[in-house]
Every structure is written in C-alpha cells, then in structure tokens.
N, C-alpha and C positions, 0 to 999 in steps of 0.2 A: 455537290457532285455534278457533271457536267454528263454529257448523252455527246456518246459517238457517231459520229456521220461516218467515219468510214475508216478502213485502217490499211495502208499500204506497205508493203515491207520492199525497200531498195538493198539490195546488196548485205543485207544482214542489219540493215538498220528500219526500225518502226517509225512512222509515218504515224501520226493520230490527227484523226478528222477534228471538227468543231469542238472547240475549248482548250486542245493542248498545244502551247505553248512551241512545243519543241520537240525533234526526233529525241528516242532516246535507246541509247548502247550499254552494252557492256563497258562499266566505269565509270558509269551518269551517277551523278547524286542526285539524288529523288525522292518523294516522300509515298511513303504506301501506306493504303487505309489498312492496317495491320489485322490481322482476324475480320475483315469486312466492319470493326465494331466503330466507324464512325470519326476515330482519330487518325491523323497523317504523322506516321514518323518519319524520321531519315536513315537513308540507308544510300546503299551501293547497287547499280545493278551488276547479279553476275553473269548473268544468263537472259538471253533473248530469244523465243520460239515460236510458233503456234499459238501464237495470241494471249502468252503466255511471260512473265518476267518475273526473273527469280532474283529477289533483293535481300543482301545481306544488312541487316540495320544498325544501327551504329551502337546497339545496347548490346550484340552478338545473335542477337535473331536471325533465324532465317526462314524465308516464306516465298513459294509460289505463287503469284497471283492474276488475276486477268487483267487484260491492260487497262480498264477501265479503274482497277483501283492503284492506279498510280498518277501521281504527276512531278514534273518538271518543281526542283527543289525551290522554294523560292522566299527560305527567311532571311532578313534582313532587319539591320537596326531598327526599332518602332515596331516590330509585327509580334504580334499578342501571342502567344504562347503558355500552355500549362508543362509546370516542370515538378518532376520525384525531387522536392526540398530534401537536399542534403541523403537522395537517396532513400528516405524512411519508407518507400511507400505512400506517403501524403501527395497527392498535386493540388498544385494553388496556383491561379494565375497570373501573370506577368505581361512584361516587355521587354523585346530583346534589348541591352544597352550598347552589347558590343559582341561580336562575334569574329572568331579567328580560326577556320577551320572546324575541327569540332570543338574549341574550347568556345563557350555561348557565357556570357554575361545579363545577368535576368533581374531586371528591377520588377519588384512583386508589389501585386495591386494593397499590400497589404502595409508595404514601408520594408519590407527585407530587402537583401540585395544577396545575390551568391553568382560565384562563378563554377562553372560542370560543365557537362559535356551534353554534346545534341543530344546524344542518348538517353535523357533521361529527358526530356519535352518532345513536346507532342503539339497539335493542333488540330483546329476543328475542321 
C-alpha cells in the first residue's frame, strides 16, 4: 500500500501524490483493493468524485472506493498473479504467460496452464 501526499483534481481528472503512477478517469483500467480485503483486482473506472472512484471489475462487481485503494493497472507478462482455476472457487498462484485484453494466460506455480479472463486473478 502506498500513503498519499496529496490529491488534486484538474478538470475532472484525479491527480495522486507520492506513489501513483498516473491520473486516473472514467475508462482507466485499474486495479482496486476490493472490500479493503488486501487483493487488487481489475476493473474499469466509472465514476470519478469527492475522493471517491467507482470501479466496475472485470468479474461484474462493482464497488465505491477511496482513492487510496486504487492504482494504475499494471499486469504484464511475468507478474505473479492468483487465479479462480477453471472458476471452482480454488486460487493458486501463477504467472502471467500471455495476456490480450481480458483474455490472461497463467502458467501456475504448480505445472497447470489455463487461459480465462482477468476476472478471475487477483494480486497482492
């Protein structure tokens, strides 16, 4: 988690102090600590306000939250990742292989491989 120094809002667009990467708008892909509970998922923002960003997540969720529990999306080939194997419920960890969009490619610390959707991985 990173500590905000300061937060400016330009013309409808958020500014974030020390640690974040990048402004972020309506239509950012971004990952939000979902329920506060410590994982980052991916989502969409739809809404931008009062310190305040409403992200639709890529599994159908959607969630309210302060700008601290968000940041600027940033998986890529190699980045560790826990994925819903095949959906069940189960997560186990991985690596991205290959990603296109929301379709993610996850080679699993375990020897599996599958391809699914961001929706279903998460990160620490």
């Amino acid at each position: 988690m990173f500590k905000l120094s300061s937060i400016f809002v330009v013309s409808g667009m958020i500014f974030l102090g020390a640690g974040a990467a990048n402004a972020q708008t309506a239509g950012d892909w971004v990952l939000g600590n979902y329920k506060g509970a410590g994982y980052w998922f991916p989502g969409v923002i739809e809404k931008v306000g009062d310190g305040k960003i409403t992200i639709r997540y890529d599994d159908g969720d959607k969630e309210t939250v302060a700008v601290k529990d968000v940041r600027p999306y940033d998986w890529a080939i190699g980045t560790k990742v826990e994925c819903n194997y095949k959906g069940q419920g189960n997560w186990y960890a991985g690596t991205i292989a290959s990603l296109a969009g929301e379709k993610i490619g996850i080679a699993y610390d375990d020897g599996d491989k599958e391809t699914t959707k961001t929706g279903r991985c998460r990160t620490k």
